[in-house]
MDAnalysis code that builds the backbone (N, CA, C; Angstrom):
import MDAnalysis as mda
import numpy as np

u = mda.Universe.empty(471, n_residues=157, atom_resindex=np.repeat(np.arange(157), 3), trajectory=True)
u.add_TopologyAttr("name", ["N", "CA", "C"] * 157)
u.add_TopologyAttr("resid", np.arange(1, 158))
u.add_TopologyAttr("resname", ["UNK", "UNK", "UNK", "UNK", "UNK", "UNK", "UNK", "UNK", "UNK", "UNK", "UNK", "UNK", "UNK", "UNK", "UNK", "UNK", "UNK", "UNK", "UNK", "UNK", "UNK", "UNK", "UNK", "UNK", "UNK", "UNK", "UNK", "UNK", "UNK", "UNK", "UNK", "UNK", "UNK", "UNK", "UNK", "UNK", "UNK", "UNK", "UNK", "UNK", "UNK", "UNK", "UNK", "UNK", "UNK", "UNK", "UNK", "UNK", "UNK", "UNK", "UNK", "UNK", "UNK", "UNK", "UNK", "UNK", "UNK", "UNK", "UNK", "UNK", "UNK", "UNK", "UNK", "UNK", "UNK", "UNK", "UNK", "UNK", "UNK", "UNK", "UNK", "UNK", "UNK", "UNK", "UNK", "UNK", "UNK", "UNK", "UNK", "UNK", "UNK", "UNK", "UNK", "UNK", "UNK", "UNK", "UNK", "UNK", "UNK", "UNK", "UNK", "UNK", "UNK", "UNK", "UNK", "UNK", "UNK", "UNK", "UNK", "UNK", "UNK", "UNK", "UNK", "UNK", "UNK", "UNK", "UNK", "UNK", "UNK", "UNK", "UNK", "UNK", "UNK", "UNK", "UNK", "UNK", "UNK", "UNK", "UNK", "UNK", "UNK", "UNK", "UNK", "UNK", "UNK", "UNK", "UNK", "UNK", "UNK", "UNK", "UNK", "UNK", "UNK", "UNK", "UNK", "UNK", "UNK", "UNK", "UNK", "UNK", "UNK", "UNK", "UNK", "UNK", "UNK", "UNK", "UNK", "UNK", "UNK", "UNK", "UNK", "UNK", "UNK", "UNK", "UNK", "UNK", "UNK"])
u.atoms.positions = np.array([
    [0.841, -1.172, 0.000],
    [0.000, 0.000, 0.000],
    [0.883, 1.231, 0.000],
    [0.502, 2.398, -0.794],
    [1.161, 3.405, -0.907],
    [0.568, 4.323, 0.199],
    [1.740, 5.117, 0.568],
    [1.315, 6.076, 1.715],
    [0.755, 7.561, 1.150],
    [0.401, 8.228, 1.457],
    [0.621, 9.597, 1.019],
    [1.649, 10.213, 0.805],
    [2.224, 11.455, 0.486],
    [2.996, 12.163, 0.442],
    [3.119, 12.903, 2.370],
    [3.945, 12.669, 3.255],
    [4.031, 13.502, 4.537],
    [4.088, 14.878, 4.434],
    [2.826, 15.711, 4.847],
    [3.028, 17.161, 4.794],
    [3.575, 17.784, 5.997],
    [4.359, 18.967, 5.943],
    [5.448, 18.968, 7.148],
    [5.353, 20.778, 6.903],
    [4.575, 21.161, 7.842],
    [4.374, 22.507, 7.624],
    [3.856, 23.434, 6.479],
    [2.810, 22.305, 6.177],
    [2.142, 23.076, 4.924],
    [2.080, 22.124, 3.539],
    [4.051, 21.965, 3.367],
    [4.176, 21.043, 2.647],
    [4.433, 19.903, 2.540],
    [4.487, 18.859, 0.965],
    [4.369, 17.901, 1.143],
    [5.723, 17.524, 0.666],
    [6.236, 16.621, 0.999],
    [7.622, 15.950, 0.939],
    [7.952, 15.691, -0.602],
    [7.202, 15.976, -1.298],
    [7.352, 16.123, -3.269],
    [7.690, 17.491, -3.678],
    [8.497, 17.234, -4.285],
    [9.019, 18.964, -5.082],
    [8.417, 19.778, -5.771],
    [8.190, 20.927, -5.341],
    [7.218, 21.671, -5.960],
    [7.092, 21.694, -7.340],
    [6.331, 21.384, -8.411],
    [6.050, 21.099, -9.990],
    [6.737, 22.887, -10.233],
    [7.279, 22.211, -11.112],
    [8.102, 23.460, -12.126],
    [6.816, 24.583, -12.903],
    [6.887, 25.680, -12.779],
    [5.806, 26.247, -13.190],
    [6.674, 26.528, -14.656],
    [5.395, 26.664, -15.891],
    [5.654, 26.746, -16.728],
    [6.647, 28.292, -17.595],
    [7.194, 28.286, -18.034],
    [7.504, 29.479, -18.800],
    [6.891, 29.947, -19.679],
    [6.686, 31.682, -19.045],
    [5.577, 32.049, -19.813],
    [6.397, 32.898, -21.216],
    [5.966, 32.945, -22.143],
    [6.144, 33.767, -23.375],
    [7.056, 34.568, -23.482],
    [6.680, 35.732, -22.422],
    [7.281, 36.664, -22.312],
    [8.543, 36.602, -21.317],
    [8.621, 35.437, -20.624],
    [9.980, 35.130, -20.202],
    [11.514, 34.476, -21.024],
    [9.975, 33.609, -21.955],
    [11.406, 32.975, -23.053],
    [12.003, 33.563, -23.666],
    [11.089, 34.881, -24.424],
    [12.222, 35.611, -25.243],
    [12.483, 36.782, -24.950],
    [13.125, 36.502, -23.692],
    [13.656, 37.689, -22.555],
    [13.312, 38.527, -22.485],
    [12.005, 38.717, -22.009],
    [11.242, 39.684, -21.071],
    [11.069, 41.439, -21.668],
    [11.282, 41.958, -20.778],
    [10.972, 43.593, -21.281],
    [11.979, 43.839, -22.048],
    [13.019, 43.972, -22.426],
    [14.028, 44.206, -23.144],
    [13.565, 43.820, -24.621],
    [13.116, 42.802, -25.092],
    [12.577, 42.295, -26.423],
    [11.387, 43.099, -27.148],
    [10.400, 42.893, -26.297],
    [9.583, 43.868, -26.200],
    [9.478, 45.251, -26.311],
    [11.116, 45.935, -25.962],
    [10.963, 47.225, -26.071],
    [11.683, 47.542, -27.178],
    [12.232, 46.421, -28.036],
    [13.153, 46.640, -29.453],
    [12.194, 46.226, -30.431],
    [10.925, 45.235, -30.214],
    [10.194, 45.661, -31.549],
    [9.137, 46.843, -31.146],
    [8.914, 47.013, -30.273],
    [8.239, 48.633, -30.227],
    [8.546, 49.826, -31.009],
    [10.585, 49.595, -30.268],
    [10.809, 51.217, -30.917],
    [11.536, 50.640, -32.257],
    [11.781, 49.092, -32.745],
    [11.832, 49.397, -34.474],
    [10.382, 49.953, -34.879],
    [9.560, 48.881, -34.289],
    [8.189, 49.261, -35.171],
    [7.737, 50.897, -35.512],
    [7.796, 51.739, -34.154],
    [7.357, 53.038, -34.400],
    [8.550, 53.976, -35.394],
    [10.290, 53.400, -35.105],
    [10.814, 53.998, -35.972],
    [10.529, 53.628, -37.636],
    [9.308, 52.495, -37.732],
    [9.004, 52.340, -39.580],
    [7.933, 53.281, -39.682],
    [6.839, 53.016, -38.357],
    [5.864, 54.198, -38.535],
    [6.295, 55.204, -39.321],
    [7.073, 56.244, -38.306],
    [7.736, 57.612, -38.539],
    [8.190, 57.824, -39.755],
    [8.045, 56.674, -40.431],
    [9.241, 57.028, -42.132],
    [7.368, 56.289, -42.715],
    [6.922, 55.770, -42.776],
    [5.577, 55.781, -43.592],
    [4.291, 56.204, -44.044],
    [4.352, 56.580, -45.164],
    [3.724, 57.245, -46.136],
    [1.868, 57.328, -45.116],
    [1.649, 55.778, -45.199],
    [0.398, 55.618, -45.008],
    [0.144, 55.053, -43.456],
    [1.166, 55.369, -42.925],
    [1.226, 54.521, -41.183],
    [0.939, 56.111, -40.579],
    [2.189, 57.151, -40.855],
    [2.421, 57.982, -39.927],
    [1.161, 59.247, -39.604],
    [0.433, 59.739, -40.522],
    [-0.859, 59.714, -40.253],
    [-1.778, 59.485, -39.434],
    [-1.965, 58.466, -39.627],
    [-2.715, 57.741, -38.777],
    [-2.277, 57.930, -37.341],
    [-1.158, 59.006, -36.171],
    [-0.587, 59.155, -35.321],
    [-1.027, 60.486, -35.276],
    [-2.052, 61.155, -34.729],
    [-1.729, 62.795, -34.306],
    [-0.636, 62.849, -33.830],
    [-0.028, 62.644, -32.707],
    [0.800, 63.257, -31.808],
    [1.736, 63.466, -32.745],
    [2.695, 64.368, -32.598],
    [4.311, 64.936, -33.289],
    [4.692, 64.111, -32.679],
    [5.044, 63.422, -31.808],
    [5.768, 62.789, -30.674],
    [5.492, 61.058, -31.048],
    [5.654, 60.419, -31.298],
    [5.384, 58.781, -31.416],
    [5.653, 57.803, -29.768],
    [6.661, 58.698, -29.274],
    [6.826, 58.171, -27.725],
    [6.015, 56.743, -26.880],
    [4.662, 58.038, -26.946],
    [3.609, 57.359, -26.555],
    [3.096, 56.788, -26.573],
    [2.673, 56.604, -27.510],
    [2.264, 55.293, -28.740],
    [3.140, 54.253, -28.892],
    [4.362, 54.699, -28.760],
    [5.542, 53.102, -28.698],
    [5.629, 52.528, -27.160],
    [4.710, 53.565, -26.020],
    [4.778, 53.006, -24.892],
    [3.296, 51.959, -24.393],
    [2.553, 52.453, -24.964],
    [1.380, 52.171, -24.812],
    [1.788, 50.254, -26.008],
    [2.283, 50.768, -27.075],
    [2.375, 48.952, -27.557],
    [3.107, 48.493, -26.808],
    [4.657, 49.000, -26.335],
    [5.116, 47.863, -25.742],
    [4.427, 47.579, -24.012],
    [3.754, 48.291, -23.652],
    [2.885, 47.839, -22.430],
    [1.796, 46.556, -22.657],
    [1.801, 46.825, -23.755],
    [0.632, 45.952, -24.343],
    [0.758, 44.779, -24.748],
    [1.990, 44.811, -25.384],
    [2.709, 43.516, -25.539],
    [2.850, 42.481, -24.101],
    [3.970, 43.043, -23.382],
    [4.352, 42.704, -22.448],
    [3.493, 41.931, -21.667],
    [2.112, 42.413, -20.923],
    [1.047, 42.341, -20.752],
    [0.565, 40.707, -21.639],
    [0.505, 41.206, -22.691],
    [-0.614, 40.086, -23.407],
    [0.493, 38.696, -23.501],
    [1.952, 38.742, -23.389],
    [2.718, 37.900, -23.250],
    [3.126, 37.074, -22.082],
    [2.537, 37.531, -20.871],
    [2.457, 36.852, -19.908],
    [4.012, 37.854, -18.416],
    [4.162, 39.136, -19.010],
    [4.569, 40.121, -18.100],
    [3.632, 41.187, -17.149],
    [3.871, 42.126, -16.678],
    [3.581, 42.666, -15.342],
    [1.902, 43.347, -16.209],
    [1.212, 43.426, -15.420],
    [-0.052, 44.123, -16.230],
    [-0.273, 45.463, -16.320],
    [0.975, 46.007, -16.552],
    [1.324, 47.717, -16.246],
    [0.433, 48.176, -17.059],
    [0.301, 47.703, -18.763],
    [-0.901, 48.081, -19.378],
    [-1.977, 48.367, -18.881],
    [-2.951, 46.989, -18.029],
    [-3.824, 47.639, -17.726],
    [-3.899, 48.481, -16.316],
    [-3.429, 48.828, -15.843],
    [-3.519, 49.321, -14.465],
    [-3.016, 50.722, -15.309],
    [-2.768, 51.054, -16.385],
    [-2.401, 52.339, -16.939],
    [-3.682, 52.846, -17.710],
    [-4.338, 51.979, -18.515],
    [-4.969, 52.432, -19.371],
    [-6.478, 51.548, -19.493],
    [-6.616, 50.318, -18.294],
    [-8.029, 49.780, -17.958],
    [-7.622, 48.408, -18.491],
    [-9.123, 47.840, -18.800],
    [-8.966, 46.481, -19.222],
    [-8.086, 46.961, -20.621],
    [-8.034, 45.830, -21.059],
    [-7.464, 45.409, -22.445],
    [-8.275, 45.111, -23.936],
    [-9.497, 46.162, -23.461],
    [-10.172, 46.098, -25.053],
    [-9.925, 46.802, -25.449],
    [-8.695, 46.048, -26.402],
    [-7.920, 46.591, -27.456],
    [-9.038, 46.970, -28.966],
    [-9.917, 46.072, -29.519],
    [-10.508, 45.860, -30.251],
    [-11.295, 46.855, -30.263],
    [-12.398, 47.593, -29.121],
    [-12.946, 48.520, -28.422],
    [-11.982, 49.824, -28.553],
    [-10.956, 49.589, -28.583],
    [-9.745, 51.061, -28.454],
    [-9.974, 51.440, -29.909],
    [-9.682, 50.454, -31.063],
    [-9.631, 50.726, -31.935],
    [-10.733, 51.399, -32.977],
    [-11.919, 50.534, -32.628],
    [-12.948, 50.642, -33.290],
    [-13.594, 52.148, -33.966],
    [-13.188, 53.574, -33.059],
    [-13.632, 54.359, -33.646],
    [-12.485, 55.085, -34.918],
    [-11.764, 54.196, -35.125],
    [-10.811, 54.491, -36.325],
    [-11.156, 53.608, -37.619],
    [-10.899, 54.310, -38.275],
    [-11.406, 53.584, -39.637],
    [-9.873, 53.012, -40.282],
    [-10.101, 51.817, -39.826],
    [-8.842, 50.666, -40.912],
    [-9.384, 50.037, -41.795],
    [-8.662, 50.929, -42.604],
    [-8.572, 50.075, -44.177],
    [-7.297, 48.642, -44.374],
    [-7.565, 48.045, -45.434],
    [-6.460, 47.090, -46.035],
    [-5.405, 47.683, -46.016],
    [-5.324, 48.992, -46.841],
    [-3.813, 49.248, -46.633],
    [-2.591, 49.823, -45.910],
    [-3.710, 50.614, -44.965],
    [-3.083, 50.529, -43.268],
    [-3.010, 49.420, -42.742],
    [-3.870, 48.316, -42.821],
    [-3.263, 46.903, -42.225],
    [-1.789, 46.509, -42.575],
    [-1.992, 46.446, -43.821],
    [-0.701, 46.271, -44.726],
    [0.145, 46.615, -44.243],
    [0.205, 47.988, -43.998],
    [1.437, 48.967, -43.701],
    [2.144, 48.411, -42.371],
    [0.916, 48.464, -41.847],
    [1.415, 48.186, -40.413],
    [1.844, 46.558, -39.958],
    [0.960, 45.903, -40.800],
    [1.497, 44.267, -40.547],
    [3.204, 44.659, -41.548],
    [3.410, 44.950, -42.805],
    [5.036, 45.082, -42.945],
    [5.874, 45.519, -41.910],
    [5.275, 46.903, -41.270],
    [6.538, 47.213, -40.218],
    [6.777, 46.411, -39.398],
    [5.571, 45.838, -38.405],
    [5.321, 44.706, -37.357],
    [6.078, 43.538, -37.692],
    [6.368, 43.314, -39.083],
    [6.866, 42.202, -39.358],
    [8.594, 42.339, -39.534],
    [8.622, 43.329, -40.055],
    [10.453, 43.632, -39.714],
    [10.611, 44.038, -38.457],
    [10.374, 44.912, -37.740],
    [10.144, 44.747, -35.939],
    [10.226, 43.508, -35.328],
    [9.484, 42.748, -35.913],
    [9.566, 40.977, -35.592],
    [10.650, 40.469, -35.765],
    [10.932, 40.563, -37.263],
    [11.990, 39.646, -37.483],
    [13.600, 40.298, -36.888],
    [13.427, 41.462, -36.714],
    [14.924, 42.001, -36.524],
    [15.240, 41.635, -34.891],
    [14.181, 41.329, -33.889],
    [14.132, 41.597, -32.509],
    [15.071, 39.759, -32.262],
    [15.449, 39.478, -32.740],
    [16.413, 38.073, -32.469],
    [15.522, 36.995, -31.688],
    [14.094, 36.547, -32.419],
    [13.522, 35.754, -31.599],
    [13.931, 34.374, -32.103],
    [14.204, 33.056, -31.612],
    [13.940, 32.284, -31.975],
    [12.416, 31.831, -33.019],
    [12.741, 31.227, -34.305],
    [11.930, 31.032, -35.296],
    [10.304, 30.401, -34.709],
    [10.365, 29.920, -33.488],
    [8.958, 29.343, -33.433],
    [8.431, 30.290, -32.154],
    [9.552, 31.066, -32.086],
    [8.462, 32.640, -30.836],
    [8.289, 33.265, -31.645],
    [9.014, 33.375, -32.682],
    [8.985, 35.059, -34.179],
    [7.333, 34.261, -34.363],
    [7.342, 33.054, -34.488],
    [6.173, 32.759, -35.417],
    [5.132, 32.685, -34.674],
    [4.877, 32.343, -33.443],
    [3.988, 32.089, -32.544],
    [3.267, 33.597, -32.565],
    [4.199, 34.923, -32.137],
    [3.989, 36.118, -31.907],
    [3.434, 36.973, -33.017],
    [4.154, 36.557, -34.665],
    [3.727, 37.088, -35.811],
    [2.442, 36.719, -36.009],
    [1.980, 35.591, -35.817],
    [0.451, 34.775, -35.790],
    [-0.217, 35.919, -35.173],
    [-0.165, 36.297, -33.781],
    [-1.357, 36.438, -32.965],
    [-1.178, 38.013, -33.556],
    [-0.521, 38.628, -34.463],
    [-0.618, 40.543, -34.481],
    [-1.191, 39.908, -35.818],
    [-0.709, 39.169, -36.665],
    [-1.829, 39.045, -37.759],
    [-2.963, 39.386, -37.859],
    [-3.440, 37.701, -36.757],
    [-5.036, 37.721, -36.708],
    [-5.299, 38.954, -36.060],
    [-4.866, 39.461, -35.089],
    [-5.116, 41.094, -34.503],
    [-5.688, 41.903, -35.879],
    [-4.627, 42.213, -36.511],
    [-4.536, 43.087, -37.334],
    [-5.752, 43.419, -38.548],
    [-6.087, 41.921, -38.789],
    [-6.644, 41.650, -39.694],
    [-8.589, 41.846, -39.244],
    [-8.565, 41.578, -37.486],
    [-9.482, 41.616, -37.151],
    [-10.168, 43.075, -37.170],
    [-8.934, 43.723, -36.779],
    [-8.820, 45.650, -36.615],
    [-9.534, 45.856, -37.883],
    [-9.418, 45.210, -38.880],
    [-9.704, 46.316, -40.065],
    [-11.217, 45.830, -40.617],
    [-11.634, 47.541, -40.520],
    [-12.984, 47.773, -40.326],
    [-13.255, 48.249, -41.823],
    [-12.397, 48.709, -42.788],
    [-13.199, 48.935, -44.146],
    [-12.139, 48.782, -45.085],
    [-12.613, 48.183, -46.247],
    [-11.814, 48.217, -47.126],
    [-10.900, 49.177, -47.912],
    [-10.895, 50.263, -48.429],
    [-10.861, 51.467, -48.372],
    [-10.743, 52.530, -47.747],
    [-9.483, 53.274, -47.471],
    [-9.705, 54.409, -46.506],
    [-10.707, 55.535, -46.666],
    [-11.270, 56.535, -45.780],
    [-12.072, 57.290, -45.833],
    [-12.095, 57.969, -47.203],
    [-10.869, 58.483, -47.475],
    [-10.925, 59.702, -48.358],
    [-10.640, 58.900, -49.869],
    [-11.778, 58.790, -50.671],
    [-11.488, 58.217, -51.616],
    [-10.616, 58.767, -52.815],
    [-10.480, 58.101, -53.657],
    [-9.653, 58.628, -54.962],
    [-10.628, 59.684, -55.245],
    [-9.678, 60.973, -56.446],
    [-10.795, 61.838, -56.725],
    [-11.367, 60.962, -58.014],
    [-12.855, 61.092, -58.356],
    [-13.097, 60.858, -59.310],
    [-12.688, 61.099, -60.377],
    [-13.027, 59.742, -61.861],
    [-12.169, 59.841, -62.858],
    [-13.526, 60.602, -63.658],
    [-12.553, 61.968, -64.461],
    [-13.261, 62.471, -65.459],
    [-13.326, 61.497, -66.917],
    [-14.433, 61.201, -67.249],
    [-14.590, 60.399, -68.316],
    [-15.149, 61.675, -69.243],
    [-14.070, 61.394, -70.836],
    [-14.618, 62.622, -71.950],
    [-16.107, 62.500, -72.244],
    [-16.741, 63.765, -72.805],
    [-18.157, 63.523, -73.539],
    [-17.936, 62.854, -74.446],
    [-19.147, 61.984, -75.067],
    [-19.224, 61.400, -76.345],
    [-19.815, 62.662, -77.027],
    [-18.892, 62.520, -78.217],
    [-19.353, 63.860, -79.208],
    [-20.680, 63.703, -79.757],
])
């Protein structure tokens, strides 16, 4: 007959189970996190159809608010929300109008931000996945607001 495990002040004479590693520990923590932030916002700042889309003169903020966000959704400190509430991100976005080719824009920068930040190939990919589907979910119209000007077509004589 097997005995129990003897508990001896709480605990039990078995080694505490290894807790798992979270995400944001494997591919070293805040430091990672804060190099695809500030590549990403330094592609912003140089794009045609990204930088726009930023009132502020300042990008700062906006590179603090993603990498809080990151961090956060990767399994680090929840500074995000205790800064800025829950995490409806989706809700944050919604009164902006994303088109395809602001997705675009922004999934290219996100994606050299990605690839330059030295992740191992199956965190680059794990992480590129989930801003995808993000990204893709964000976008609310095909077309940006301000359309092409219309094409003048000649009279028929």
């Amino acid at each position: 007959m097997n005995a129990a495990p003897v508990s001896v002040g709480g605990m039990t004479g078995e080694p505490p189970a290894a807790q798992p590693q979270s995400f944001y520990d494997a591919v070293g923590g805040e430091p990672t996190f804060r190099r695809i932030a500030a590549r990403f916002y330094e592609l912003v700042g140089e794009d045609e159809i990204l930088r726009p889309l930023y009132p502020e003169a300042d990008l700062a903020p906006a590179e603090e608010r993603l990498r809080l966000f990151l961090i956060q959704q990767w399994g680090g400190p929840a500074t995000y929300t205790q800064l800025r509430g829950r995490t409806g991100l989706g809700a944050r976005h919604m009164p902006f109008r994303i088109a395809r080719p602001h997705r675009d824009a922004w999934l290219n920068a996100m994606r050299v931000a990605i690839d330059e930040a030295g992740l191992a190939p199956a965190h680059r990919e794990r992480l590129w996945n989930q801003l995808e589907t993000m990204a893709w979910n964000f976008t609310t119209h095909a077309s940006p607001r301000t359309p092409p000007p219309p094409r003048r077509y000649p009279r028929a004589p």
